[in-house]
C-alpha positions in Angstrom: 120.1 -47.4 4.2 123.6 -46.7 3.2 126.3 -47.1 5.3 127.7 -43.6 4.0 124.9 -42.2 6.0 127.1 -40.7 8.6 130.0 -39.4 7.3 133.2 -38.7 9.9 133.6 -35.6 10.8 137.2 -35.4 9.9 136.4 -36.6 6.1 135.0 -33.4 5.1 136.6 -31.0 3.1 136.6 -27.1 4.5 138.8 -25.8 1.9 136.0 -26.5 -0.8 133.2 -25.8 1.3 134.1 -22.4 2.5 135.5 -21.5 -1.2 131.9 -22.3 -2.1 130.4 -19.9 0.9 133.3 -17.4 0.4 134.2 -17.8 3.5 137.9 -16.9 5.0 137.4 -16.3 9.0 138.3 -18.4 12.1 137.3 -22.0 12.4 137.6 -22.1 16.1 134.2 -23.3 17.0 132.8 -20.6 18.5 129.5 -18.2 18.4 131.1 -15.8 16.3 132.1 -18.7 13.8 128.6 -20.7 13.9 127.3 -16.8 12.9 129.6 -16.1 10.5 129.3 -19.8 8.7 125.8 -19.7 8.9 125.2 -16.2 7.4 127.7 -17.4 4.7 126.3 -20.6 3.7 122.5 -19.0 3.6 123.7 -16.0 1.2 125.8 -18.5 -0.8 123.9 -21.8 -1.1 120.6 -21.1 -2.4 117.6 -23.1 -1.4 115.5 -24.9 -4.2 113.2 -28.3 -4.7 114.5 -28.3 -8.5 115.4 -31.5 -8.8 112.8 -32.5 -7.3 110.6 -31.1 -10.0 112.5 -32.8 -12.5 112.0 -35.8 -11.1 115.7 -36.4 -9.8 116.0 -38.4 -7.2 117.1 -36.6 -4.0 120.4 -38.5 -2.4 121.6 -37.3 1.4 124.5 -39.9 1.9 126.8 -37.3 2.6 129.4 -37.8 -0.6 126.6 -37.0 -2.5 125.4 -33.6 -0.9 128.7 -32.5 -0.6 129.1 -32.8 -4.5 125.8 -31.4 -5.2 126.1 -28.3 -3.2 129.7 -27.9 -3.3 131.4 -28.9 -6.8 128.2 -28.9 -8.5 127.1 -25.6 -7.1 123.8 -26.2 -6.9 121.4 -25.6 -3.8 118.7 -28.2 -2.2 116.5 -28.3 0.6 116.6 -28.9 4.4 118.3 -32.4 4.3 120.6 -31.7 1.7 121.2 -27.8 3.4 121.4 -28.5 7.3 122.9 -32.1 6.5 125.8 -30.4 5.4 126.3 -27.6 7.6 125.8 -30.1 10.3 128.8 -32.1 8.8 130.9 -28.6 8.5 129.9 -27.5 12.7 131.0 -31.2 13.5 134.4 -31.1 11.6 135.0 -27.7 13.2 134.9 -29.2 16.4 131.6 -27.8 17.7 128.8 -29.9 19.7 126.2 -30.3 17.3 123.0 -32.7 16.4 119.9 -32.7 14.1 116.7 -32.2 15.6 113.6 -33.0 13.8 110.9 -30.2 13.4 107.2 -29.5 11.4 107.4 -26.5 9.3 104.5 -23.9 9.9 105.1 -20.8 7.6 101.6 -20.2 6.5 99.6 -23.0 8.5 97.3 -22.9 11.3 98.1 -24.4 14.6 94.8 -26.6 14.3 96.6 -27.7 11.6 99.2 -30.8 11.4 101.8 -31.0 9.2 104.2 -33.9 8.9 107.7 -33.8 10.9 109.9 -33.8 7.6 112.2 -31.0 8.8 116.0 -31.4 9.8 117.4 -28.1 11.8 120.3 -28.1 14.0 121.1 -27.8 17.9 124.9 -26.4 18.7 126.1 -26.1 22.5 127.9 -23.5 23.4 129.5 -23.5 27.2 126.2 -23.4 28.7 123.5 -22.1 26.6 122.3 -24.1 23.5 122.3 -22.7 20.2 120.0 -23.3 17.1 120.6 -22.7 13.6 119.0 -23.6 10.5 120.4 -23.1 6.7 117.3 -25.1 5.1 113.8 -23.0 5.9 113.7 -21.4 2.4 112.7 -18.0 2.3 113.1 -17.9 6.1 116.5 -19.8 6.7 118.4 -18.6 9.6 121.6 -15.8 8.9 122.4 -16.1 12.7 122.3 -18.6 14.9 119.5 -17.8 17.6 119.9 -19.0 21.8 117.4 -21.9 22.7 115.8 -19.2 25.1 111.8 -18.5 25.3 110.0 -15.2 25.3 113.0 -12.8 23.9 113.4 -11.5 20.6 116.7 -12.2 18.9 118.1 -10.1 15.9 119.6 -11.7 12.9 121.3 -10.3 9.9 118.0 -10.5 8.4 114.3 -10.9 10.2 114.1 -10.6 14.4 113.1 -14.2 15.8 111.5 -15.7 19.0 111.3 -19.3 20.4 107.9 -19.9 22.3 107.4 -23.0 24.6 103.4 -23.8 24.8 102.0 -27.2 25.8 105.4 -29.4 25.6 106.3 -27.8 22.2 108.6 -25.7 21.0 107.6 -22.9 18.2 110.5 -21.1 16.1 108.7 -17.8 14.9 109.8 -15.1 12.9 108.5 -11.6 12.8 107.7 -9.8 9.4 105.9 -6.3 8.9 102.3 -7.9 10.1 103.6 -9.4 13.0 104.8 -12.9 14.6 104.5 -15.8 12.7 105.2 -19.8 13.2 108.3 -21.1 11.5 108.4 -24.1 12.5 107.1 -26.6 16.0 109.9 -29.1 17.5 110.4 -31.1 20.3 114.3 -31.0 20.6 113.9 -34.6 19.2 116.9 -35.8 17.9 116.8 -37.1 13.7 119.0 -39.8 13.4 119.8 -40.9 10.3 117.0 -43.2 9.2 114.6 -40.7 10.4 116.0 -38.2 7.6 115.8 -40.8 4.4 111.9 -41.5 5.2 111.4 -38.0 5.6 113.1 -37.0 2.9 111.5 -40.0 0.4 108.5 -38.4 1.4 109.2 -34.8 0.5 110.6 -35.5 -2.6 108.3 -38.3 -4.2 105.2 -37.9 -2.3 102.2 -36.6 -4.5 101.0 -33.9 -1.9 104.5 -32.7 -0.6 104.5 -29.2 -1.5 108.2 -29.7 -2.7 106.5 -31.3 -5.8 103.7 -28.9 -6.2 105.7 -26.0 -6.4 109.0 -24.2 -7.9 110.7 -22.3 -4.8 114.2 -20.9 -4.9 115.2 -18.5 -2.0 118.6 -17.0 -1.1 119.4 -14.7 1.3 121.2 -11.2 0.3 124.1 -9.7 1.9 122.2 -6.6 2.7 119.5 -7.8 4.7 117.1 -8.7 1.5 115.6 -12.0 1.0 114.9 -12.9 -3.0 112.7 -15.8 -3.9 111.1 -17.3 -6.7 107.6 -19.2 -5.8 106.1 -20.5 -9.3 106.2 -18.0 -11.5 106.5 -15.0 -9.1 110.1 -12.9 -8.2 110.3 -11.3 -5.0 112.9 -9.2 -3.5 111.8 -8.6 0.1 113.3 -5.9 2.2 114.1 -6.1 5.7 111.7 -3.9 7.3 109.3 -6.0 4.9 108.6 -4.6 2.3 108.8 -6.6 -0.9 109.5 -6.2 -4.7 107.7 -8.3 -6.7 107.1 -9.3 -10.9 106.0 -12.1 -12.9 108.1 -14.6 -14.6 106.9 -14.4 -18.2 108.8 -17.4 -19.8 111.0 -20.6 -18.8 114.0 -18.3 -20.7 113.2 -15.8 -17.9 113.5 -18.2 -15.3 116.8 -19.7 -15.9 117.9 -16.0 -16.6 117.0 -15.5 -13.2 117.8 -18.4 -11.6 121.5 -17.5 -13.3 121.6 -14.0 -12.2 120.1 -14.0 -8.9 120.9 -17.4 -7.5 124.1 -18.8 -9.7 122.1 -21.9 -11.0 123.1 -22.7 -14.2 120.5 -24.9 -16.5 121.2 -25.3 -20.5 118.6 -23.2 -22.8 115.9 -25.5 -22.6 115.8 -26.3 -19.7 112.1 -27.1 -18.0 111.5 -28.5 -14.7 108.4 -30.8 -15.0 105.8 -32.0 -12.6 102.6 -30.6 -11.3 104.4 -28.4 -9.7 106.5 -26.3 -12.1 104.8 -23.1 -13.6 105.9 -24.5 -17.4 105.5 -28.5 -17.2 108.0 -30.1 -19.5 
């Protein structure tokens, strides 16, 4: 493991970062900032497994996320996403730490799905605080409390925490109902926790990060657009959801331009199972 995996605090650079989120308010740590920042970084950041469809190797020493999704403007996913907010809270002067989690979206509770999910924990006075800019189509736009059985807005979808049998379930509520976003135990992920997890997402043959295309960014109007495969969705807030079919790989990095400022030469395919036009 690299010795860069824990980058100081005071080593960061806000300027760039929040020039990449578009960000101009307070930096006092406080509940109105970790909103604000996290609202920002969700509509401005987009999440995507791109790379890893290319078969790029997927570096979270900090240097190398910061130049990824800061002067490369490109997105990532959960360890490249939260690893770098975490490092933004932290230089801000706020309390903060990675927890581990399993994402749920679309998966039974009989169901166990691996614990390859980085979120964070932010205390606040007295109450704890969890946000979380790396759940794709789902990342948080608000921080929410660490408090059971209450619905919480958010700039986008209305969540809940539940606490059944020792675990903790983050759900989010869509037209149909409450759904599981994800099951933690407030376990903390330290560093070498993260690079196995995230050598497993990325290079893994069954990781769904390499048997799928996904791109989601959250609007600044409550809307949530994605791209799954070869599918482009723009969901609503109460719901409701636009979608069409990507006809061509032109169409997709027209899109993927437009919609989520990713920037690929003509050409461009992103191989693997898992893209919707293999190179």
């Amino acid at each position: 493991m690299s010795a860069n995996m824990e980058l100081l605090s005071d080593q960061i650079d806000l300027d760039s970062y929040f020039a990449r989120i578009g960000y101009t308010g307070s930096r006092e740590p406080t509940l109105p900032t970790l909103h604000a920042v996290t609202a920002a970084h969700v509509q401005s950041i987009p999440f995507e497994n791109l790379d890893v469809l290319a078969g790029r190797p997927i570096h979270i020493e900090p240097e190398a996320v910061f130049q990824k999704l800061v002067h490369d403007r490109r997105g990532g996913y959960c360890f490249e996403q939260n690893s770098l907010l975490l490092d933004v809270l932290l230089a801000l002067g706020f309390e903060a730490s990675p927890l581990s989690a399993r994402v749920r979206l679309q998966r039974p509770r009989d169901f166990t799905p691996p614990r390859t999910h980085l979120f964070i924990r932010v205390e606040l006075g007295n109450e704890s605080w969890l946000t979380d800019a790396g759940l794709g189509g789902v990342s948080l736009t608000s921080a929410i409390r660490l408090q059971t059985d209450i619905e919480q807005p958010t700039a986008h979808e209305p969540r809940r925490i539940l606490h059944e049998n020792g675990k903790w379930f983050h759900q989010v509520r869509f037209a149909d109902g409450w759904t599981d976003a994800c099951e933690f135990t407030l376990e903390e992920m330290p560093p070498i926790d993260r690079e196995l997890a995230n050598w497993f997402t990325s290079t893994h043959p069954q990781s769904h990060f390499r048997n799928r295309l996904l791109v989601a960014r959250a609007g600044t109007d409550g809307r949530r657009l994605t791209v799954l495969n070869d599918e482009f969705s723009i969901r609503q807030r109460d719901g409701n959801a636009e979608k069409r079919q990507i006809a061509s790989p032109a169409e997709l990095l027209e899109i993927l331009d437009e919609h989520f400022g990713l920037r690929f030469p003509a050409g461009t395919r992103f191989g693997s199972t898992g893209a919707p036009w293999p190179a």
